[in-house]
mmCIF file of the N, C-alpha and C atoms, coordinates in Angstrom:
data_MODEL
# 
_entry.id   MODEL 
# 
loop_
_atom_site.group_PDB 
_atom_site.id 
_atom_site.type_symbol 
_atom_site.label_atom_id 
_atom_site.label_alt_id 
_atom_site.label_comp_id 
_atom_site.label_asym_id 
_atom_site.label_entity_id 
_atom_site.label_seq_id 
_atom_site.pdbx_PDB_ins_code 
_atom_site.Cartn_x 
_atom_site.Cartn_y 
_atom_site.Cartn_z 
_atom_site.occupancy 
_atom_site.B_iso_or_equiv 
_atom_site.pdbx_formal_charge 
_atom_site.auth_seq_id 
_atom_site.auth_comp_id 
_atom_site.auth_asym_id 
_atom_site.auth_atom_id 
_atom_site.pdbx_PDB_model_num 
ATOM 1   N N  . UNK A 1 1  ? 102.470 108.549 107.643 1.00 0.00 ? 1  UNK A N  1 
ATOM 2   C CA . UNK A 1 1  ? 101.621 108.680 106.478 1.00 0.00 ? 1  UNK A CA 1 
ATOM 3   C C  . UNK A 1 1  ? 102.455 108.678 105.195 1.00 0.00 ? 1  UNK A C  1 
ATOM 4   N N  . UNK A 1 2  ? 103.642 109.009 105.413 1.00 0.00 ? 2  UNK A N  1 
ATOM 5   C CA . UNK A 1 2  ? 104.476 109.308 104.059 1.00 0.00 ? 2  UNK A CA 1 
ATOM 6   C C  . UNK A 1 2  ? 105.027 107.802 103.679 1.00 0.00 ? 2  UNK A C  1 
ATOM 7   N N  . UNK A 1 3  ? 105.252 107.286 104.720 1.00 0.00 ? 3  UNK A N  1 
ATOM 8   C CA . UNK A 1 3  ? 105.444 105.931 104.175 1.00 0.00 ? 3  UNK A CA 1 
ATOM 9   C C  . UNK A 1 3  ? 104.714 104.876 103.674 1.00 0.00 ? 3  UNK A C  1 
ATOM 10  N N  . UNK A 1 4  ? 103.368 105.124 104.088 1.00 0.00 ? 4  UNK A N  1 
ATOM 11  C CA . UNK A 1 4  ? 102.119 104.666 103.354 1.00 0.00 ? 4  UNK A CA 1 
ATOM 12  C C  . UNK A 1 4  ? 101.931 104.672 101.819 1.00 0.00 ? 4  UNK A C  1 
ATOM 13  N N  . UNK A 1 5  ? 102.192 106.402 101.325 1.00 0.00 ? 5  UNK A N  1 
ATOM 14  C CA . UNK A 1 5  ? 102.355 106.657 100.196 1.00 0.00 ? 5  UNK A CA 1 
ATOM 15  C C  . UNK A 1 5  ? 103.779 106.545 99.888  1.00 0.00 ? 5  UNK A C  1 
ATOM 16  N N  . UNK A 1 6  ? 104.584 105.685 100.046 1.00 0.00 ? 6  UNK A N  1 
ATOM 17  C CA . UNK A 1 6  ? 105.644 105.573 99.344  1.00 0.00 ? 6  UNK A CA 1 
ATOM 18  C C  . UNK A 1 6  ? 106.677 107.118 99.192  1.00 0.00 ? 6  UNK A C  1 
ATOM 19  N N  . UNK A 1 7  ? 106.621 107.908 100.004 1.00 0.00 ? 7  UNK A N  1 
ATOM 20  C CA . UNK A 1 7  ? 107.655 108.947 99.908  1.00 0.00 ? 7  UNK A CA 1 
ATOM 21  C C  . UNK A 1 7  ? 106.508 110.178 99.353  1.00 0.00 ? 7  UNK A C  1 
ATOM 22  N N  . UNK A 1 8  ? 105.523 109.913 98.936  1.00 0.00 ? 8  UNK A N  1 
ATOM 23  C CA . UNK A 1 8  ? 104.825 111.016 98.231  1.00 0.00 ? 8  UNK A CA 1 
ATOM 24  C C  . UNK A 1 8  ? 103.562 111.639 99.315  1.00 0.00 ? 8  UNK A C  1 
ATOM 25  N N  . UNK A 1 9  ? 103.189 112.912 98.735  1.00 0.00 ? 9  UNK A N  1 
ATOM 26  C CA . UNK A 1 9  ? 101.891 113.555 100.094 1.00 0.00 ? 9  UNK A CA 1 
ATOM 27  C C  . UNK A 1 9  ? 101.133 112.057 99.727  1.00 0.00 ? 9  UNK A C  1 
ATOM 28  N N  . UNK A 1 10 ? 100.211 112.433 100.908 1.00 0.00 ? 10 UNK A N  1 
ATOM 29  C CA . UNK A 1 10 ? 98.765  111.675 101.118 1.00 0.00 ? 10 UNK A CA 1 
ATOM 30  C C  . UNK A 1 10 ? 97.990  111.588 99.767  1.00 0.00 ? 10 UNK A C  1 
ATOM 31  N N  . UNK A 1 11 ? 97.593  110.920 99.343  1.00 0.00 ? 11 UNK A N  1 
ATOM 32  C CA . UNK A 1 11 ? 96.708  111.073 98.670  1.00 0.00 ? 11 UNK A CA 1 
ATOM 33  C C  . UNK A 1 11 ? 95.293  112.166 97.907  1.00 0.00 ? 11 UNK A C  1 
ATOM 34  N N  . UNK A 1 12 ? 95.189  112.114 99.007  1.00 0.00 ? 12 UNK A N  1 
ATOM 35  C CA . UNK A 1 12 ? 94.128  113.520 99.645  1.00 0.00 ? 12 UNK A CA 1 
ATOM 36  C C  . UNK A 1 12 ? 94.879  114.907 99.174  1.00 0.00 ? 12 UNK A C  1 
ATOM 37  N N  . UNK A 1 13 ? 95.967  115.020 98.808  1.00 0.00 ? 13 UNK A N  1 
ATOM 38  C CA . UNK A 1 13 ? 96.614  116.312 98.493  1.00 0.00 ? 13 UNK A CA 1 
ATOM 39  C C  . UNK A 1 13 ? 97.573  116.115 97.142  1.00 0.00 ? 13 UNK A C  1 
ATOM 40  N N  . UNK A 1 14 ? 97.076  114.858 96.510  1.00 0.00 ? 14 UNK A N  1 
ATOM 41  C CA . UNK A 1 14 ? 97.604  114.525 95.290  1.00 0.00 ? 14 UNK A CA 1 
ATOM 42  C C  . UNK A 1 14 ? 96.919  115.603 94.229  1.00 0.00 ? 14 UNK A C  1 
ATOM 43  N N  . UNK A 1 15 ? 97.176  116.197 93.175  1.00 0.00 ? 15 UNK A N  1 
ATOM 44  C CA . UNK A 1 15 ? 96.658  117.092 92.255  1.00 0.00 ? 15 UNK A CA 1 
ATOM 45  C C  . UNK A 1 15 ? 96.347  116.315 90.955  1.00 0.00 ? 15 UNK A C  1 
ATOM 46  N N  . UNK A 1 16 ? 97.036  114.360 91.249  1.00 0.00 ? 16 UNK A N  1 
ATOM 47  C CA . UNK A 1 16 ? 96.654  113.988 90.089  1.00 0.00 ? 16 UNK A CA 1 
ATOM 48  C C  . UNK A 1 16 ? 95.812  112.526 91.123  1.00 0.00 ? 16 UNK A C  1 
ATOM 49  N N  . UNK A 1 17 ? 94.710  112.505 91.450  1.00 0.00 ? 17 UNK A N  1 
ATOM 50  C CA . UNK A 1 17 ? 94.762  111.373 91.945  1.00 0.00 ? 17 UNK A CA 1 
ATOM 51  C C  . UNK A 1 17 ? 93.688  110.459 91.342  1.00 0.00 ? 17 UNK A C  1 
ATOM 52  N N  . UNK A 1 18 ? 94.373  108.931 92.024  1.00 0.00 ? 18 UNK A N  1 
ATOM 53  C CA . UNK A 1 18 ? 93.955  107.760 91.172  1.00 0.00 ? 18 UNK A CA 1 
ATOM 54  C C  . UNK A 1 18 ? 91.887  108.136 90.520  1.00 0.00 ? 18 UNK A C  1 
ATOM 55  N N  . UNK A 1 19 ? 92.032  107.851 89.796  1.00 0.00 ? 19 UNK A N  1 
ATOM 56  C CA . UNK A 1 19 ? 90.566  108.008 89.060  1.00 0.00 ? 19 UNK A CA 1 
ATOM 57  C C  . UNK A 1 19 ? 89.801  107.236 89.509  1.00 0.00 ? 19 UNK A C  1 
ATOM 58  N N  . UNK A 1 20 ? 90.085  105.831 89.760  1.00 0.00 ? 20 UNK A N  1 
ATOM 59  C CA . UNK A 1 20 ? 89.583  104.572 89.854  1.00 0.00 ? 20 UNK A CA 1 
ATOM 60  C C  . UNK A 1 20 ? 89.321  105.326 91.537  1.00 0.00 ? 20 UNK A C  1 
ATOM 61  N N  . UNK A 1 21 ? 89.992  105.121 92.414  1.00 0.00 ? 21 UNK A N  1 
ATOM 62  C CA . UNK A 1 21 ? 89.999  105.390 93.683  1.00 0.00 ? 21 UNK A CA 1 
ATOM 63  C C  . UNK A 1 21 ? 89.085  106.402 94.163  1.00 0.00 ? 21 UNK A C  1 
ATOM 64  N N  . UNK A 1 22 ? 89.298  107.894 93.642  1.00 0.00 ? 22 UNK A N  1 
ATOM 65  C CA . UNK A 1 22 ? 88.192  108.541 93.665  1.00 0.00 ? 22 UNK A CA 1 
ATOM 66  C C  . UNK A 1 22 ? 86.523  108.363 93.577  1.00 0.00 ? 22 UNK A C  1 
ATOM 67  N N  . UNK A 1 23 ? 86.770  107.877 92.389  1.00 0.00 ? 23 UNK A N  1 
ATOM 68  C CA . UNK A 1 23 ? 85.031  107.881 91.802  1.00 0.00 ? 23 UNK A CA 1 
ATOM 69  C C  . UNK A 1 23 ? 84.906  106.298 92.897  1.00 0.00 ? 23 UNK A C  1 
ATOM 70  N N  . UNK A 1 24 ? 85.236  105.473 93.251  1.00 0.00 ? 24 UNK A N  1 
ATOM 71  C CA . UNK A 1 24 ? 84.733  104.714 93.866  1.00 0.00 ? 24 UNK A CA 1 
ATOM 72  C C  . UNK A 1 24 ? 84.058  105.010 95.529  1.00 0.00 ? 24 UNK A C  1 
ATOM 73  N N  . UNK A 1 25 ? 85.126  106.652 96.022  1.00 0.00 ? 25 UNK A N  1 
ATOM 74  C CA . UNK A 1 25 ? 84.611  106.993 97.267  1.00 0.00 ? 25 UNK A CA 1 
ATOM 75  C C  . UNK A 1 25 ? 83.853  108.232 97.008  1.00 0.00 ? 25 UNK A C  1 
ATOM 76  N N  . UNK A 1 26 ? 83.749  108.836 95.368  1.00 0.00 ? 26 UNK A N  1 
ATOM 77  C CA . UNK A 1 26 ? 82.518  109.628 95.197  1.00 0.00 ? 26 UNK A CA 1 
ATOM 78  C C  . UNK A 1 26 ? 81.082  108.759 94.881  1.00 0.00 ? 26 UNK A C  1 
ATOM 79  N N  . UNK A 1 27 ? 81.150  107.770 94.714  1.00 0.00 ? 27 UNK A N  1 
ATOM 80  C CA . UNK A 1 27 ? 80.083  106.450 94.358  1.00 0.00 ? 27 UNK A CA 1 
ATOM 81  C C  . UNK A 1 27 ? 79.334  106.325 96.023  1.00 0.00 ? 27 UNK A C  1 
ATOM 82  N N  . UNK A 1 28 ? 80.444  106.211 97.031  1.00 0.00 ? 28 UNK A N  1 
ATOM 83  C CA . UNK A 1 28 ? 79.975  105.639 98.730  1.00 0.00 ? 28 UNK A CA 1 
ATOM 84  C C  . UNK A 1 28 ? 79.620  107.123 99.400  1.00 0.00 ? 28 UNK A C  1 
ATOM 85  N N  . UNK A 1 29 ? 80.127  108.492 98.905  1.00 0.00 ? 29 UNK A N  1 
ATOM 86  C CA . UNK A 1 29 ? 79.396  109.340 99.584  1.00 0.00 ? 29 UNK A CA 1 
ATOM 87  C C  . UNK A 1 29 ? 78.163  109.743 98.868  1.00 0.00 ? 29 UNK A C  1 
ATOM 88  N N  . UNK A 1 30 ? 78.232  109.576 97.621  1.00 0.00 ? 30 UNK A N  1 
ATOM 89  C CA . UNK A 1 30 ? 76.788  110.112 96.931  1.00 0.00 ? 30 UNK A CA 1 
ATOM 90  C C  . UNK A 1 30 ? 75.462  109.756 97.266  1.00 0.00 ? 30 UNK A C  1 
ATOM 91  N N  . UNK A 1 31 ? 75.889  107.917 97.691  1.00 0.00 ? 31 UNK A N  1 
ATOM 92  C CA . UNK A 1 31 ? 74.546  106.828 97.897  1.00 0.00 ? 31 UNK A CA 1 
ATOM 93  C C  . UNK A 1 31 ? 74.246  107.971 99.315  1.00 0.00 ? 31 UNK A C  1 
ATOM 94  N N  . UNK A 1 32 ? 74.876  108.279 100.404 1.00 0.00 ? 32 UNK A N  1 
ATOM 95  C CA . UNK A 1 32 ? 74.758  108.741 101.320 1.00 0.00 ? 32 UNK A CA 1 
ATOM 96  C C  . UNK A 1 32 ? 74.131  110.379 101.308 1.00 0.00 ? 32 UNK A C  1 
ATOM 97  N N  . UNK A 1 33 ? 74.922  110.894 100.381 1.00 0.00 ? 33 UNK A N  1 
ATOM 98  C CA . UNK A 1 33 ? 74.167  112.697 100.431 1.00 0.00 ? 33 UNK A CA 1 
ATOM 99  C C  . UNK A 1 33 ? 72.769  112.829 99.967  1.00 0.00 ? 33 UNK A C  1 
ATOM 100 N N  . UNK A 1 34 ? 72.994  111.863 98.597  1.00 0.00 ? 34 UNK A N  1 
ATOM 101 C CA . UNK A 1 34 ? 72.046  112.537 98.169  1.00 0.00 ? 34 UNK A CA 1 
ATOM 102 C C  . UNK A 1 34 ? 70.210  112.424 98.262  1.00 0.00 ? 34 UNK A C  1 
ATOM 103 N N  . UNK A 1 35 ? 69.981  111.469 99.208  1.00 0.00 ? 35 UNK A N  1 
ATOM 104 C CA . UNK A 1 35 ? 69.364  111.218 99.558  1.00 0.00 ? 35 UNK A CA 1 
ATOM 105 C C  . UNK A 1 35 ? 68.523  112.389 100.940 1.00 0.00 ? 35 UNK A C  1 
ATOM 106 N N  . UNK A 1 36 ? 69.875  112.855 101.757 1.00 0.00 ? 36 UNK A N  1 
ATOM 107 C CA . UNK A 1 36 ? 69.529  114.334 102.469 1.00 0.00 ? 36 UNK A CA 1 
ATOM 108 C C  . UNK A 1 36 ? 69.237  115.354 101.873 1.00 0.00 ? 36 UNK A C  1 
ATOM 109 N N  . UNK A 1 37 ? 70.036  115.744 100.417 1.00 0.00 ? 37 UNK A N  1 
ATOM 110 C CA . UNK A 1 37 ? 69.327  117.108 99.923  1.00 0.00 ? 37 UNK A CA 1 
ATOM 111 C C  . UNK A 1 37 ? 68.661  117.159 99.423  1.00 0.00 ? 37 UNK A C  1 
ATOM 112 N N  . UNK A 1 38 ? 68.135  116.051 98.787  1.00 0.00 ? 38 UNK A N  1 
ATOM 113 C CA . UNK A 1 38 ? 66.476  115.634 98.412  1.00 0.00 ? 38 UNK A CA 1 
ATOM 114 C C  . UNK A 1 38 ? 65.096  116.035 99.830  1.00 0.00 ? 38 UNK A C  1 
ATOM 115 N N  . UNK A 1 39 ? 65.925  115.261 100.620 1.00 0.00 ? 39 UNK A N  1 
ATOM 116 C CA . UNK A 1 39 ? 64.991  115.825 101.809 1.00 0.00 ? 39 UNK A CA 1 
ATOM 117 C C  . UNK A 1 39 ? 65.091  117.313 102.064 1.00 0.00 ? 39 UNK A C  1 
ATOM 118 N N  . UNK A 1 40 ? 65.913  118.082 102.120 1.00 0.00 ? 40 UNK A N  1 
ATOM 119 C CA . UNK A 1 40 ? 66.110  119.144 102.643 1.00 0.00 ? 40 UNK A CA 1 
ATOM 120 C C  . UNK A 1 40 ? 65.383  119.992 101.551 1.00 0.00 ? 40 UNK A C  1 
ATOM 121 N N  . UNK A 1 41 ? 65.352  119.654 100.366 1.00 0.00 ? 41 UNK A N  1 
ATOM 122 C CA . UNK A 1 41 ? 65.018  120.699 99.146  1.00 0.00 ? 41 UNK A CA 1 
ATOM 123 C C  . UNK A 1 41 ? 63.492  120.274 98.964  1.00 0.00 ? 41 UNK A C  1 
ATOM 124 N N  . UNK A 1 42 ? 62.700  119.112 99.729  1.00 0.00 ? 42 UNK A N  1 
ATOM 125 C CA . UNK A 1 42 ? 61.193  119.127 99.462  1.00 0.00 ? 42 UNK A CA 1 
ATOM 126 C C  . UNK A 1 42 ? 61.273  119.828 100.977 1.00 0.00 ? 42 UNK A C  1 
ATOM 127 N N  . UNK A 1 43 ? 61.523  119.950 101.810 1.00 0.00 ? 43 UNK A N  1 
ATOM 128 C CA . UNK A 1 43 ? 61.426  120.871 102.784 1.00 0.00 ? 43 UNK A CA 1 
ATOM 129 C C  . UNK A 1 43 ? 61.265  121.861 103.006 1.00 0.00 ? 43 UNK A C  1 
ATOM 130 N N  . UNK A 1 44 ? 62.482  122.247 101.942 1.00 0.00 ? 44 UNK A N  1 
ATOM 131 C CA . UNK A 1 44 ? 61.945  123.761 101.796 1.00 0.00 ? 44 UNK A CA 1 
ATOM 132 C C  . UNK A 1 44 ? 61.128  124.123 100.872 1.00 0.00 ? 44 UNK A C  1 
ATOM 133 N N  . UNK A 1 45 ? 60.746  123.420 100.140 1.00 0.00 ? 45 UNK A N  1 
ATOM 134 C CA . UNK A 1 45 ? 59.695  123.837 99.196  1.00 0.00 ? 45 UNK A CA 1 
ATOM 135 C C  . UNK A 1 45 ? 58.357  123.652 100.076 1.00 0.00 ? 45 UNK A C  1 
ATOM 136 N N  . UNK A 1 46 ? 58.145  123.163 101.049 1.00 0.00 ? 46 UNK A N  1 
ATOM 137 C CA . UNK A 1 46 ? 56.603  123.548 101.674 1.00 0.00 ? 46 UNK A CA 1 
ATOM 138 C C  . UNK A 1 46 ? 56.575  124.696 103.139 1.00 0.00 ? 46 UNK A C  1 
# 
């Protein structure tokens, strides 16, 4: 894994990490969540 990142941690344990990179895999889990806690929160409302 370290050689992946070029000598540095994973990514995943970067404290500065790529912006671009992030928001593109907060973009692919959002389409995915948020669609469940929508369900879950009219759920519990009846």
């Amino acid at each position: 894994m370290m050689k992946a990142n070029k000598g540095g941690p994973p990514e995943w344990l970067s404290t500065h990490p790529q912006e671009i990179v992030e928001l593109k895999k907060w973009r692919k889990h959002y389409r995915k969540v948020v669609p469940l806690y929508e369900e879950t929160i009219n759920h519990k409302e009846q």
